[in-house]
C-alpha positions as MATLAB code, in Angstrom:
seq = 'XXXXXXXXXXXXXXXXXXXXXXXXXXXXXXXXXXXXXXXXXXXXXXXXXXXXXXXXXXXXXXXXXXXXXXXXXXXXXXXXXXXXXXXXXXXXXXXXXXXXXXXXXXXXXXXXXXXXXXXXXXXXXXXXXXXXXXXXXXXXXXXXXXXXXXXXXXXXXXXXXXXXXXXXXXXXXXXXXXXXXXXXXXXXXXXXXXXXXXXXXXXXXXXXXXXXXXXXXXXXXXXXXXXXXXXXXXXXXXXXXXXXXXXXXXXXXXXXXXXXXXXXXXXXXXXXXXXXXXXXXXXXXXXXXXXXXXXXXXXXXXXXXXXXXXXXXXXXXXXXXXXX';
ca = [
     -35.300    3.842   -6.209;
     -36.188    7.111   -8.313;
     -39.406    5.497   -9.010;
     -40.393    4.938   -5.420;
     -39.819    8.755   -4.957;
     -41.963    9.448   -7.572;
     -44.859    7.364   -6.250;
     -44.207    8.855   -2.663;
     -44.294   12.244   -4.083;
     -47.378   11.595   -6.279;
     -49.064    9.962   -3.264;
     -48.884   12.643   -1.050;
     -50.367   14.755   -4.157;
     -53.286   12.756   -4.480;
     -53.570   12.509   -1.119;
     -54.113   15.872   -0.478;
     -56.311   16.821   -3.631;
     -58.800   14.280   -2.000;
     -58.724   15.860    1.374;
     -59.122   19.292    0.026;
     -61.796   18.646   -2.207;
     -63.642   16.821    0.526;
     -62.978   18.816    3.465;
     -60.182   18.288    5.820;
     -62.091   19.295    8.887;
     -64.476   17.105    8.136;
     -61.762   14.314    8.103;
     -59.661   16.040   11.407;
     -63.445   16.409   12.817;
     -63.766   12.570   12.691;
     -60.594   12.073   13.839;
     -60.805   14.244   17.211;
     -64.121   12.738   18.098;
     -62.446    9.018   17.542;
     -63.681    6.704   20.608;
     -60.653    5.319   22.616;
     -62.034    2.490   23.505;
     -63.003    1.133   20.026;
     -59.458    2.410   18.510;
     -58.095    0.918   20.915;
     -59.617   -2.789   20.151;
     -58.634   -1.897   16.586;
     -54.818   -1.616   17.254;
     -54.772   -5.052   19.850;
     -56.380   -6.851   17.179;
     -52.648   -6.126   16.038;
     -51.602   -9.058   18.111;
     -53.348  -12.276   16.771;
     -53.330  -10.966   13.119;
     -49.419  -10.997   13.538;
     -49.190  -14.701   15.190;
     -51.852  -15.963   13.017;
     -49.793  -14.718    9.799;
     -46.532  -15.972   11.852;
     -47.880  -19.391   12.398;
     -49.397  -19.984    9.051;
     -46.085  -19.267    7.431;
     -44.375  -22.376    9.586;
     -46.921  -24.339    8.687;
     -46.448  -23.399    5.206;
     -42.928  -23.855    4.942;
     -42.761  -26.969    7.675;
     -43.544  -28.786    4.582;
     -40.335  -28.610    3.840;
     -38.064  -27.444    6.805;
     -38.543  -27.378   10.477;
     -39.256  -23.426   11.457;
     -40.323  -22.335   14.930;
     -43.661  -20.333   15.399;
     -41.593  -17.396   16.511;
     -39.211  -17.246   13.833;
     -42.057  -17.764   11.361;
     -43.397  -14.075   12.914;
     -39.916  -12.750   13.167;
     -39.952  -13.345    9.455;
     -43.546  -12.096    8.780;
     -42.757   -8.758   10.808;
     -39.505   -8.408    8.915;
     -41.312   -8.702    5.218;
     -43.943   -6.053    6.441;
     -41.367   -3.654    6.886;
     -39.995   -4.145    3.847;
     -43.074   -3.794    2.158;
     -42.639    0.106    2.662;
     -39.533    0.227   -0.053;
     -41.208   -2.927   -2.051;
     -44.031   -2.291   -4.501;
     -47.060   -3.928   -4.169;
     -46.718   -5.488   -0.963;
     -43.567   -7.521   -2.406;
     -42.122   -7.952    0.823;
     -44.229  -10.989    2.208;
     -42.787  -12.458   -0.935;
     -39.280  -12.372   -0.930;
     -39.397  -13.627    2.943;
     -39.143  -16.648    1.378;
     -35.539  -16.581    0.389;
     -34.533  -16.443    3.981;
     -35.213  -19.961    4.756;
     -32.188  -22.284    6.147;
     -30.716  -23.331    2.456;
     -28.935  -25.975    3.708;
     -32.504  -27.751    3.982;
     -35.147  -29.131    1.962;
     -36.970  -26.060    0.257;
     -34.252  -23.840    0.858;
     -33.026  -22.669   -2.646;
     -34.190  -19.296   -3.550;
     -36.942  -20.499   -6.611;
     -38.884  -22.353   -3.738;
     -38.576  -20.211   -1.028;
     -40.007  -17.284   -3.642;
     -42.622  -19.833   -4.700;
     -43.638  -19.980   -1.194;
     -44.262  -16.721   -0.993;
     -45.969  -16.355   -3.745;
     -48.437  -18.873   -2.895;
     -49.055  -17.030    0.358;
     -49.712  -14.218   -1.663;
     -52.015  -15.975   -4.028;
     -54.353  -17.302   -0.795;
     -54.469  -13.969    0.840;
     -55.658  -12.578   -2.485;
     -57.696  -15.961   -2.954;
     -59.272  -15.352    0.854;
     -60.019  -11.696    0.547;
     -61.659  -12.125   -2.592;
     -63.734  -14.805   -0.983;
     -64.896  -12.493    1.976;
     -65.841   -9.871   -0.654;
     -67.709  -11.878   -2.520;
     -69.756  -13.357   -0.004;
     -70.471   -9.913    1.574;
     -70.916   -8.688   -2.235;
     -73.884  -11.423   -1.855;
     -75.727   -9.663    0.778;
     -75.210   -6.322   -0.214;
     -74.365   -5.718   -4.159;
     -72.237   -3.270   -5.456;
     -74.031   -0.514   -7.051;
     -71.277    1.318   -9.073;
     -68.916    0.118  -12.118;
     -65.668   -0.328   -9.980;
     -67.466   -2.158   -7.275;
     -68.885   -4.818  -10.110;
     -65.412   -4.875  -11.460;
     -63.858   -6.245   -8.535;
     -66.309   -8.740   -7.824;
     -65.755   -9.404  -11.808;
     -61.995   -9.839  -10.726;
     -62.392  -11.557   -7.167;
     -64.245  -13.990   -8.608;
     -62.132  -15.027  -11.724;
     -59.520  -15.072   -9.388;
     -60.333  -17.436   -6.958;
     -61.727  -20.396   -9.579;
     -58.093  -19.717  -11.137;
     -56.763  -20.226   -7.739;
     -59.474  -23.001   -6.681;
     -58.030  -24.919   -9.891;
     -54.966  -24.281   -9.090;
     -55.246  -26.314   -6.048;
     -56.490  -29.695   -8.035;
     -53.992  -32.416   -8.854;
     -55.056  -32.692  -12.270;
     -54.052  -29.384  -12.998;
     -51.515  -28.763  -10.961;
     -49.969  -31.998  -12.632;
     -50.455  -30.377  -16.106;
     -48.546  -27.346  -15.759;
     -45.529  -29.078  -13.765;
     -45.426  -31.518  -16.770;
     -45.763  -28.476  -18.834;
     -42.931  -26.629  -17.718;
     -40.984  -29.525  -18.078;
     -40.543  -28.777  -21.775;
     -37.918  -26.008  -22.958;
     -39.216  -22.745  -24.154;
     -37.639  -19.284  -25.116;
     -38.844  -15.994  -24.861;
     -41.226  -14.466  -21.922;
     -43.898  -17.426  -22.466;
     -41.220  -19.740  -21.208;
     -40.153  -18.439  -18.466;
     -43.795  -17.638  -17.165;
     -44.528  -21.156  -17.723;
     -41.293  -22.073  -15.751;
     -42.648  -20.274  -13.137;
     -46.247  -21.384  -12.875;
     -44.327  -24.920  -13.212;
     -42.430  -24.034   -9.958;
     -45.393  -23.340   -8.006;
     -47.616  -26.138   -9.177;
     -44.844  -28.136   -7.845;
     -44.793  -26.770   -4.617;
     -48.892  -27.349   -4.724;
     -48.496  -30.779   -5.265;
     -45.758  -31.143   -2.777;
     -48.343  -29.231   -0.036;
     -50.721  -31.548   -1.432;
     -49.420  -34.926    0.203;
     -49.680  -33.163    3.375;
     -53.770  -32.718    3.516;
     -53.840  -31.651    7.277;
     -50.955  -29.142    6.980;
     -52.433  -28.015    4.110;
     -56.242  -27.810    5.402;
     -54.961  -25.919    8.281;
     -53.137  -23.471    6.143;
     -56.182  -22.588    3.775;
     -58.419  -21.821    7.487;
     -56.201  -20.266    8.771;
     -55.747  -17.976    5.212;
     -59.715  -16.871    5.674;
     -60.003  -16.491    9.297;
     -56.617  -14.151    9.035;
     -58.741  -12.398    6.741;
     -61.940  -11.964    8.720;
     -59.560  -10.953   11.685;
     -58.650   -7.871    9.344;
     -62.231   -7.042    8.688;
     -62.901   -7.335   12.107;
     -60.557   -4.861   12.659;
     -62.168   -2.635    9.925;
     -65.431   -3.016   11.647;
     -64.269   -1.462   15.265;
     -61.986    1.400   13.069;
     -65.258    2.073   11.419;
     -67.319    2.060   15.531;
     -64.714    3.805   16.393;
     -65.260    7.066   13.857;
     -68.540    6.495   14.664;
     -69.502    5.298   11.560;
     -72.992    3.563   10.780;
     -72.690    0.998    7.588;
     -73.807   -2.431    8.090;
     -70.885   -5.131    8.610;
     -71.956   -6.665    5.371;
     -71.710   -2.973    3.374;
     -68.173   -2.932    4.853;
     -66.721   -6.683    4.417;
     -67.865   -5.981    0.870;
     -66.347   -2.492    0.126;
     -62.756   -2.584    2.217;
     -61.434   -5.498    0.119;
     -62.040   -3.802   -3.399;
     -60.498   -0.451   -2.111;
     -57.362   -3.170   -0.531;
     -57.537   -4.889   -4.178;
     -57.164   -1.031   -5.968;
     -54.355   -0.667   -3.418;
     -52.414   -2.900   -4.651;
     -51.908   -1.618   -8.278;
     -48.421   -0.145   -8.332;
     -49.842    3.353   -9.146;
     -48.782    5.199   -5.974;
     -46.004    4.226   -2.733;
     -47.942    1.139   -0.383;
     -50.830    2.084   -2.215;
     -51.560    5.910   -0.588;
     -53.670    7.812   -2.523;
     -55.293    5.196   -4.671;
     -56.355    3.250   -1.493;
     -58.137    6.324   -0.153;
     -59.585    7.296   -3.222;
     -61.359    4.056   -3.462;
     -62.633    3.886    0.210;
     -64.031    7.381   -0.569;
     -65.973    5.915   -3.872;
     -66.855    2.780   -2.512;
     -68.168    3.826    1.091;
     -68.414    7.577    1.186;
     -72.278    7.933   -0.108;
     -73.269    4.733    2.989;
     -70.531    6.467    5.978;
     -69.607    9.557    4.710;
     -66.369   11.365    3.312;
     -64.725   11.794    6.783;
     -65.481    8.481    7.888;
     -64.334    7.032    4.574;
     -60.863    8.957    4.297;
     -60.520    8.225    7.985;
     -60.936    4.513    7.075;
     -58.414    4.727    3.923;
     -56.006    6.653    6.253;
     -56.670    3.772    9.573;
     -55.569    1.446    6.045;
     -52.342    3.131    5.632;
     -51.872    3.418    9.173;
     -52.124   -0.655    9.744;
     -48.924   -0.986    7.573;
     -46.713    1.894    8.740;
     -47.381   -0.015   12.136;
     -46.587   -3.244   11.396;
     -43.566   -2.122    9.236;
     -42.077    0.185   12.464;
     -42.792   -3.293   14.253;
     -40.770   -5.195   11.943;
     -37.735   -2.569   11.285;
     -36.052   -4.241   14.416;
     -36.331   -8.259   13.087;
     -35.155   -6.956    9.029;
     -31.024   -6.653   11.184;
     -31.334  -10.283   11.912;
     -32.535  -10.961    8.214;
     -29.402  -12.621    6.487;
     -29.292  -10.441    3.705;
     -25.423  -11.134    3.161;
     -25.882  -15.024    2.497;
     -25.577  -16.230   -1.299;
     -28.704  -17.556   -3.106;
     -28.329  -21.090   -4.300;
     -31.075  -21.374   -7.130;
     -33.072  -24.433   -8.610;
     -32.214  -27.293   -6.256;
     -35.266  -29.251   -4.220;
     -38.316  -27.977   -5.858;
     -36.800  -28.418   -9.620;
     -35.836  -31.825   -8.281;
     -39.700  -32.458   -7.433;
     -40.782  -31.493  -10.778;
     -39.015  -33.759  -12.446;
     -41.444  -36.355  -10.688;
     -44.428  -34.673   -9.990;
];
């Protein structure tokens, strides 16, 4: 918990270095002159992100268990709030171990595995809308190149992922006993190429689920877009698709608290020289803003988590490997 304090604190400090070196009227000047109207399409475009992401995650885990549209978002809304104390967005992931146990896909290792595989096709789909935006309009600097460089490893490693063949490979893989940190990393890619395989012999659910991951995506850079109308900024939708997931992707590294600081910096890089620096902090600070939202949102839904119940561990998916 020390550490989190730590990232708050140097956070804020980075925060503020880039607002005083680029102005901070220029930034509150942006911010006064902010169109309602636009803003305020920003913040309804709130409401299908959240069902989408809600839905998406009972179609995920209705693989394995019955669970309710509503609950699905209860749980989504929940896991953004604690995203706030969890590094790297952590939160979406250990929703997962608040599925009914008593069920199929209810022990702890699946329910994690779940979430991780969300997390892999959000990272999958964002990379995708960067790179075909990166398409249109290049990156011209180092970092920008870099995380195309990434986005694009990324999502063959995920793309592969998805094949049988593979998939098949590293469940019969993990099947073997190992020692040491390589084992238990291959224990745990075995665990979720099991649950691939299992998502696998469910092609519609699992059609649905990869759609639904890239227009979920395209909802948030829609939202983006009318922030950026809004400040009355001017870059092309293409220049901003491309630029808003590589500062999201910096964001991520567990440098600073949610991402503050490193998430601005990297909106100012990418998209200051096109928008300019007020624009482009206002955008990084719109960034933060979407998760404090969501996460004040979900404080009331984390009471009805049940954080009190034990974790029962291996159970269906180990089962399923056994026979992939």
């Amino acid at each position: 918990m020390k550490k989190r304090y730590w990232l708050l604190i140097f956070s804020l400090l980075l925060l503020a270095l880039l607002w005083w070196q680029t102005g901070w009227r220029e930034l509150w000047e942006v911010c006064r002159q902010l169109d309602p109207v636009w803003f305020g399409v920003a913040l309804l475009m709130f409401v299908p992100q959240t069902l989408l992401s809600g839905w998406r995650w009972s179609w995920i885990v209705g693989a394995y268990q019955p669970l309710g549209g509503w609950r699905a978002t209860e749980l989504v809304l929940a896991s953004s709030a604690l995203n706030i104390v969890l590094p790297s967005k952590m939160g979406d992931v250990v929703k997962g171990i608040f599925l009914r146990r008593d069920l199929p896909g209810g022990d702890a290792t699946t329910g994690v595995t779940l979430g991780l595989f969300e997390k892999a096709l959000d990272t999958a789909s964002l990379a995708v809308l960067m790179l075909l935006a990166a398409v249109f309009v290049p990156p011209t600097e180092p970092l920008g190149w870099l995380m195309v460089a990434c986005g694009a490893g990324g999502t063959v490693v995920f793309l592969a992922l998805l094949t049988e063949p593979v998939a098949s490979w590293i469940a019969r893989a993990a099947m073997f006993e190992r020692g040491g940190l390589a084992g238990k990393l291959i224990r745990k890619a075995g665990q979720a190429a099991g649950v691939i395989l299992y998502l696998r012999t469910r092609p519609r659910r699992m059609a649905a689920v990869l759609l639904s991951a890239v227009l979920l995506w395209a909802l948030h850079m829609a939202q983006f877009s009318f922030a950026l109308w809004a400040a009355g900024g001017t870059a092309g939708t293409a220049m901003l698709w491309s630029r808003v997931p590589m500062a999201i992707f910096v964001g991520l590294l567990p440098f600073t608290f949610a991402g503050v600081g490193t998430r601005d910096a990297a909106m100012l890089y990418l998209l200051g020289p096109v928008t300019g620096s007020g624009v482009a902090l206002a955008l990084g600070f719109f960034a933060t803003l979407r998760y404090v939202l969501v996460a004040v949102a979900g404080l009331p839904f984390v009471a009805r988590l049940p954080i009190d119940r034990s974790l029962s561990r291996g159970g269906y998916n180990q089962q399923h490997l056994k026979d992939p």
